[in-house]
C-alpha positions in Angstrom: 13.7 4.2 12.7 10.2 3.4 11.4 9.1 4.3 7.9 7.2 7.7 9.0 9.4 8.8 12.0 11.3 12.3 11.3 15.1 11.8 10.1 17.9 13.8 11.8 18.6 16.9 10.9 21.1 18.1 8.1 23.1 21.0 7.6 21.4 21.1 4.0 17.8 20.9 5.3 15.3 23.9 4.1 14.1 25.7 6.9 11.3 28.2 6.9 7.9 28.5 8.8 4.5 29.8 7.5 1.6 31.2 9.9 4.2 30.2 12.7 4.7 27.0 12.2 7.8 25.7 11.6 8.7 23.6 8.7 11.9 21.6 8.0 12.4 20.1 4.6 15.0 17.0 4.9 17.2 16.8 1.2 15.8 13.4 0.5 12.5 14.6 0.0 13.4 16.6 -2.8 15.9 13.2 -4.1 12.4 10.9 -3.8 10.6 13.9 -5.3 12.4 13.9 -8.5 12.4 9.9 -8.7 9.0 9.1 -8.8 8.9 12.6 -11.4 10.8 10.8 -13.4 7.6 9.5 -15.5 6.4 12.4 -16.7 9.6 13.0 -19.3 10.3 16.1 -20.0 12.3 18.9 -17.0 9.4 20.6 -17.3 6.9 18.2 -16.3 9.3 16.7 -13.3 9.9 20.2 -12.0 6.3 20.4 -12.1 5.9 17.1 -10.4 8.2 18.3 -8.2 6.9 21.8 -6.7 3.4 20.4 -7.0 4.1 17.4 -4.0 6.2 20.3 -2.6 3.1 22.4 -2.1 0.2 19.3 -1.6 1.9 17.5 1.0 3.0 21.1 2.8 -0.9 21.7 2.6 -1.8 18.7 3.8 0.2 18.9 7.2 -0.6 22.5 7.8 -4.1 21.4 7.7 -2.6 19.2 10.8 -0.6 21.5 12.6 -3.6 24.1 12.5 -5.9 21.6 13.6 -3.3 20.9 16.9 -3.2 24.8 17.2 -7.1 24.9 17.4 -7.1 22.4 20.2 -3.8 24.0 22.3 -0.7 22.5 20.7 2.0 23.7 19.1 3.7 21.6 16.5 6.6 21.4 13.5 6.6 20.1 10.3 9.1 17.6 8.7 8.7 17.0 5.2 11.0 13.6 4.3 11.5 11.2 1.9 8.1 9.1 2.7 6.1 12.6 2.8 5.8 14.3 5.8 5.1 15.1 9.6 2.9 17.1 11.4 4.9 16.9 14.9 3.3 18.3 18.3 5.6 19.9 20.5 3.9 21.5 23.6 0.6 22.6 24.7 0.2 26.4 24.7 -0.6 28.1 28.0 -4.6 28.5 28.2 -5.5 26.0 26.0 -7.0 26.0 22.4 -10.6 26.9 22.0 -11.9 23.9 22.6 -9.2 22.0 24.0 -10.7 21.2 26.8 -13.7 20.3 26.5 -13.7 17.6 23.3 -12.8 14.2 24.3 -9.4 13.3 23.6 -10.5 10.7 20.6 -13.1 13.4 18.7 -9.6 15.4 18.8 -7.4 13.3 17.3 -9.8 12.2 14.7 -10.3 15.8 13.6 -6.4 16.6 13.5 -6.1 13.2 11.7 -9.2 14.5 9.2 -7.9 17.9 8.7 -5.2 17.2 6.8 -7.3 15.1 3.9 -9.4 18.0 4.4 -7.2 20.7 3.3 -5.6 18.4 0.7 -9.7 18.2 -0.7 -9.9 22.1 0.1 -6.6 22.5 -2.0 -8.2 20.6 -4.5 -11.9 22.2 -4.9 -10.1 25.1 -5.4 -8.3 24.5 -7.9 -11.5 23.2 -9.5 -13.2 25.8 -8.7 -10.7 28.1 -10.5 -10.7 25.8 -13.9 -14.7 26.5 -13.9 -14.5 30.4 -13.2 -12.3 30.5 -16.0 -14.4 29.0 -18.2 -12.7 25.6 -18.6 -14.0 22.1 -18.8 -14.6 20.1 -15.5 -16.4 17.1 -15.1 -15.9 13.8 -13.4 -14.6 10.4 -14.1 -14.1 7.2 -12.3 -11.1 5.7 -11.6 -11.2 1.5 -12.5 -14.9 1.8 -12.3 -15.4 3.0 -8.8 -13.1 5.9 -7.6 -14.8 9.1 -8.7 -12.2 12.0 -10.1 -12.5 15.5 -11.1 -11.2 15.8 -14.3 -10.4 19.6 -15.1 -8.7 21.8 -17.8 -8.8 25.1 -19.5 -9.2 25.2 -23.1 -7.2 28.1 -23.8 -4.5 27.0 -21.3 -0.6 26.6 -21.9 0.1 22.9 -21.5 2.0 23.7 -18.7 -1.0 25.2 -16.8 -2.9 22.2 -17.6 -0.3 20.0 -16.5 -0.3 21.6 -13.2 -3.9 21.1 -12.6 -4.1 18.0 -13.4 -0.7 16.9 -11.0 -2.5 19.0 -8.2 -5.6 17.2 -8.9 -3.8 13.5 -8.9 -1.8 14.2 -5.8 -4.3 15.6 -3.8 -7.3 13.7 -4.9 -6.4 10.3 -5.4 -3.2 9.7 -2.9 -5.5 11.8 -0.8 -8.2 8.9 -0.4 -5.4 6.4 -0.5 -4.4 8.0 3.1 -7.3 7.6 4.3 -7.3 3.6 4.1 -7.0 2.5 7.4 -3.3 1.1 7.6 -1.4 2.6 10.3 0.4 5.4 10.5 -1.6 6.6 7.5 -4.5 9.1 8.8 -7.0 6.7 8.0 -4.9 4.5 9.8 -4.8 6.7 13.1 -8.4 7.6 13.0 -9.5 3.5 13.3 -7.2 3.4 16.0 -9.0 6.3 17.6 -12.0 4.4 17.1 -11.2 1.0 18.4 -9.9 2.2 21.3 -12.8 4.9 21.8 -15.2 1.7 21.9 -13.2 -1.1 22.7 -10.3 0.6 25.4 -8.7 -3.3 25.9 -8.3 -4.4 22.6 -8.9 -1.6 20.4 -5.1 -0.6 19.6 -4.7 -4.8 18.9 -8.0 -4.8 16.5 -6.8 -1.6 14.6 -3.4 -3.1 14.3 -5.2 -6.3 12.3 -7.0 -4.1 10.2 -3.9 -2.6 9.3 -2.3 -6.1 8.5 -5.1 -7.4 6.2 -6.0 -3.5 4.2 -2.7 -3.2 4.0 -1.9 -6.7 2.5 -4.5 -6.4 0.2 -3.7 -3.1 -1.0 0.0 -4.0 -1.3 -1.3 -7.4 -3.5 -3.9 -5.4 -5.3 -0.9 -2.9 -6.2 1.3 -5.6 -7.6 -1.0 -7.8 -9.1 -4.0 -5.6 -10.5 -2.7 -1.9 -10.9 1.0 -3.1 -12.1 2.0 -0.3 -9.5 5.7 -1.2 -7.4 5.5 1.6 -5.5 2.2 0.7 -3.7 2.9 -2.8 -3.4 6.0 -1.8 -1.6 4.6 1.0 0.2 1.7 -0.8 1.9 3.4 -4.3 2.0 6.0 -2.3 4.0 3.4 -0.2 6.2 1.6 -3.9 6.5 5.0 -5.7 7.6 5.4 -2.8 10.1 1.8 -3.1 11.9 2.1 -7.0 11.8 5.6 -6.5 13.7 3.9 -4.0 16.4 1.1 -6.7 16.7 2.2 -9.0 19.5 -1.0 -10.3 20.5 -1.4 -7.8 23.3 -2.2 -4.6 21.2 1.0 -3.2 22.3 3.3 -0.9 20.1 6.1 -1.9 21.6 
């Protein structure tokens, strides 16, 4: 099974849906969840860790699964141990609104975009919220060249402030980090769209190199520069996986 494909179902998975859509949440998210919450210390801050990834990454694929539903498609989502899965399922009789008439590759760039987009919407309103209430925002830059809101209330609990500055993290800075284009990221789907959009012979082969190399790079960068495991394995993996797929035909398979 690939790093982003949906895992088999559980008799322990979380099952719900919201506007319609449904959503299945496999156990090992919630194992990974608490992992990588581990940093923060205290229960209170992983708990917080832990229902803020809950909520971003839920956020991020509804933003896909509504985009699908715009242009005719029903879909599920999976949230897993890698994040999760905005899954089509079949095309709805009549068609979305515009369904058919946008070219298939504007389409699946905008479902790719929309869930960055709501992750960013998620986001700005949080901000938003921190300003209304009379707290502090401003913005900072990340090693010298990633800008990042910065946001806090001066009469908050710590607690509060914790949880705006998690959502921030999560759906700020992994946010642009998704949209790299390594594949099956969504940065990594919309330079496939691309390619193949202007180059329908070789595009899937060209965005499969791009993967390779930004991948590489970001994996090295990772261990080397930013001391970070996780992303060196994460995009070392993600690279390893386009370079397999690469054949020298531009096949996936």
């Amino acid at each position: 099974m690939g790093l982003f494909q949906p895992p088999s179902s559980t008799p322990y998975d979380l099952r719900f849906s919201i506007v319609g859509i449904p959503v299945r949440v496999h156990p090992v998210f919630w194992v990974i969840s608490l992992l990588f919450g581990f940093y923060a210390g205290s229960i209170e801050q992983i708990l917080i860790w832990v229902v803020v990834v809950f909520v971003s990454i839920l956020i991020h694929e509804l933003g896909h699964s509504l985009a699908m539903r715009f242009y005719g498609t029903d879909s599920y989502i999976v949230l897993h141990g890698m994040g999760g899965l905005a899954i089509p399922t079949t095309a709805r009789r009549g068609g979305g609104q515009w369904g058919n008439s946008t070219p298939d590759w504007v389409r699946g760039v905008l479902i790719s975009l929309a869930g960055p987009f709501a992750g960013c919407l998620l986001a700005s309103l949080v901000v938003a919220g921190v300003a209304l209430s009379g707290g502090v925002v401003f913005v900072d830059w990340i090693w010298g060249f990633i800008p990042f809101p910065i946001a806090f209330l001066m009469d908050g609990s710590a607690i509060m402030n914790s949880v705006i500055s998690t959502m921030l993290w999560v759906n700020v800075f992994w946010g642009l980090i998704n949209l790299l284009p390594v594949f099956p990221l969504d940065g990594g789907q919309v330079s496939r769209y691309l390619f193949v959009r202007f180059d329908p012979w070789d595009g899937v082969k060209k965005s499969l190199l791009l993967s390779v190399i930004a991948g590489g790079a970001i994996a090295i960068t990772g261990f080397v520069l930013l001391k970070s495991i996780y992303m060196g394995f994460l995009f070392g993996l993600l690279a390893y996986q386009s370079y397999q797929a690469y054949d020298g035909r531009g096949r996936l398979f």
